[in-house]
C-alpha positions in Angstrom: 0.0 0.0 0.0 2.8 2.1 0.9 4.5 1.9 -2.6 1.3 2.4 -4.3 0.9 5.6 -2.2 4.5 6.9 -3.3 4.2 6.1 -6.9 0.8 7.8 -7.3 2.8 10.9 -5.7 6.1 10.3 -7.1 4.0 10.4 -10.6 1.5 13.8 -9.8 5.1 15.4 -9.4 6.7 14.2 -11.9 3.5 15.3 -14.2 3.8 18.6 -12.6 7.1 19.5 -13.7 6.7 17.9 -17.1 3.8 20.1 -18.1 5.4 23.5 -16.4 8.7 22.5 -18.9 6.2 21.8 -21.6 4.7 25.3 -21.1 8.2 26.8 -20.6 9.0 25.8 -24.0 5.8 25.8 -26.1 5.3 29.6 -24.7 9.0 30.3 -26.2 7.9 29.7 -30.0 5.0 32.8 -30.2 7.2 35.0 -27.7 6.7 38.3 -30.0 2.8 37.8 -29.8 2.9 36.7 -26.6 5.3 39.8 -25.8 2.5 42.1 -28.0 -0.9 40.8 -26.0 1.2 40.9 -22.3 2.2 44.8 -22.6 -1.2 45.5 -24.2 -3.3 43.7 -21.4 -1.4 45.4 -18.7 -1.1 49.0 -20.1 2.4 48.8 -19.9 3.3 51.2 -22.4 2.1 53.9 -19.9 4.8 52.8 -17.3 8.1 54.9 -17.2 10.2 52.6 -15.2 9.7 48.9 -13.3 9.2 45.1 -14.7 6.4 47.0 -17.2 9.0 49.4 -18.4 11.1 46.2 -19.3 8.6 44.6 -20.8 8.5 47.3 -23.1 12.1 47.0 -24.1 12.0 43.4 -24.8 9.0 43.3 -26.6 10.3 46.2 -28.7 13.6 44.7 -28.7 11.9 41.5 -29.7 9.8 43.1 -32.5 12.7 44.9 -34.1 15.5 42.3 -33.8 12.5 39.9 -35.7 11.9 42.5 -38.5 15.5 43.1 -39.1 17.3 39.6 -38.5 14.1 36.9 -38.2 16.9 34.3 -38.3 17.8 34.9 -34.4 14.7 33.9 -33.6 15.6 30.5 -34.6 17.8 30.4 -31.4 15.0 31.3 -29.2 12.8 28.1 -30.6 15.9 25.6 -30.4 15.6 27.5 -26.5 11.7 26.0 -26.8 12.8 22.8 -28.4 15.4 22.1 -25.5 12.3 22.6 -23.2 10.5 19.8 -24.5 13.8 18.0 -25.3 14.3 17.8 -21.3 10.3 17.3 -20.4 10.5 13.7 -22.7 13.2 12.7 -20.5 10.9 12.8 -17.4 9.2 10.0 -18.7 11.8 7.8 -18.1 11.5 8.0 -14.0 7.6 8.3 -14.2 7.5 5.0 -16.3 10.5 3.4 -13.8 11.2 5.8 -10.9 13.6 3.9 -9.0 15.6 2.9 -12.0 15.5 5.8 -13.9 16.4 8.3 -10.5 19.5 9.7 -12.5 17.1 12.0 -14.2 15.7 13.5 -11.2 18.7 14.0 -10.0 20.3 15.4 -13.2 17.0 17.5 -13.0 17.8 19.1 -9.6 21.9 19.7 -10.6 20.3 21.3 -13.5 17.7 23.1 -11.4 20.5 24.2 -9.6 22.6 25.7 -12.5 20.1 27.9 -13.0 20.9 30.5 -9.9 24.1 31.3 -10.8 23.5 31.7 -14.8 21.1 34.2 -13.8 22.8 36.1 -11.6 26.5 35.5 -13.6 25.4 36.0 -17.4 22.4 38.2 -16.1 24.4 41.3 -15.4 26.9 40.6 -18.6 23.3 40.7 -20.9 21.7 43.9 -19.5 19.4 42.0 -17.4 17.8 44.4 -14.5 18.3 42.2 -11.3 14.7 42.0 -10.6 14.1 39.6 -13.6 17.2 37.6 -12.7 15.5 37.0 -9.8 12.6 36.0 -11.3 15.0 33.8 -13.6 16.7 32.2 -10.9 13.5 30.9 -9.3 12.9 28.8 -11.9 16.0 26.6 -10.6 14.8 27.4 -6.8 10.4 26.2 -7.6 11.9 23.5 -9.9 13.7 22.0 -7.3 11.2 21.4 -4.8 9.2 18.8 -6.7 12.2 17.2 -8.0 13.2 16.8 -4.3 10.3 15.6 -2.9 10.3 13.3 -5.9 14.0 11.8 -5.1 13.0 11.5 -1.4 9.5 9.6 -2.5 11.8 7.2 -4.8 14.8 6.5 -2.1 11.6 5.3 0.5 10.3 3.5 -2.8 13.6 1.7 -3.2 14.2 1.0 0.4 10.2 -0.8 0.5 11.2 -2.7 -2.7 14.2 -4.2 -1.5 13.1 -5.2 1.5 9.9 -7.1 0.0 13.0 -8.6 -2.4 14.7 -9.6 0.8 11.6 -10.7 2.5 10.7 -13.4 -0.6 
């Protein structure tokens, strides 16, 4: 009952952080669109200074680098690719948790990887700290299920080898 019980939750977490990768990346493809309806919906062309101010600049930064040299877009959807890339390797550890562990754990170095990229190549890029913070807790919310997901499969493992033991 007990491994039945972590499975199920192993799995909900698992299909959490597949679908917020999936999102990550599919949401990366339409990202001048998505850039246009975001500033229009919050008025943000009216702000003179903030995250709406920013906004501003990379949707405008977006629209111009698109009309002069579409082919850098290209590197943002091999960005959303690379999201969905990682998310099909999840399924390895919610088919097989136990045996397929390495992922989740690749998941959390990975998770972690993310702090300091933000704040290293955040400042070299022109990034206003704010939104490297707001990049760096994508490594810091990603972590938690992936943890609770490695702690789920260790207590997994343990009941597994001692019903092997017990045969």
């Amino acid at each position: 009952m007990e491994s039945l019980r972590l499975e199920r939750r192993i799995r909900v977490l698992l299909v959490l952080f597949i679908v917020g990768l999936v999102l990550s990346g599919v949401t990366a493809f339409p990202i001048e669109t998505e850039l246009r309806w975001l500033t229009r919906v919050l008025g943000a062309d009216a702000a003179d200074r903030g995250v709406l101010r920013w906004l501003v600049t990379v949707r405008d930064g977006v629209i111009a680098t698109n009309r002069a040299y579409p082919f850098l877009a290209y590197g943002t959807d091999w960005l959303a690719f690379a999201h969905l890339v990682i998310a099909a390797l999840f399924v390895g550890p919610l088919r097989d948790p136990v045996r397929n562990v390495w992922v989740v754990q690749w998941g959390m170095i990975a998770c972690v990887a993310v702090v300091p990229l933000a704040l290293i190549a955040g400042p070299i890029r022109g990034i206003p700290f704010y939104w490297r913070l707001i990049d760096a807790s994508f490594g810091a919310i990603g972590i938690v299920p992936l943890w609770l997901c490695l702690r789920d499969i260790r207590a997994l493992e343990r009941i597994t080898q001692r019903a092997q033991r017990e045969r």
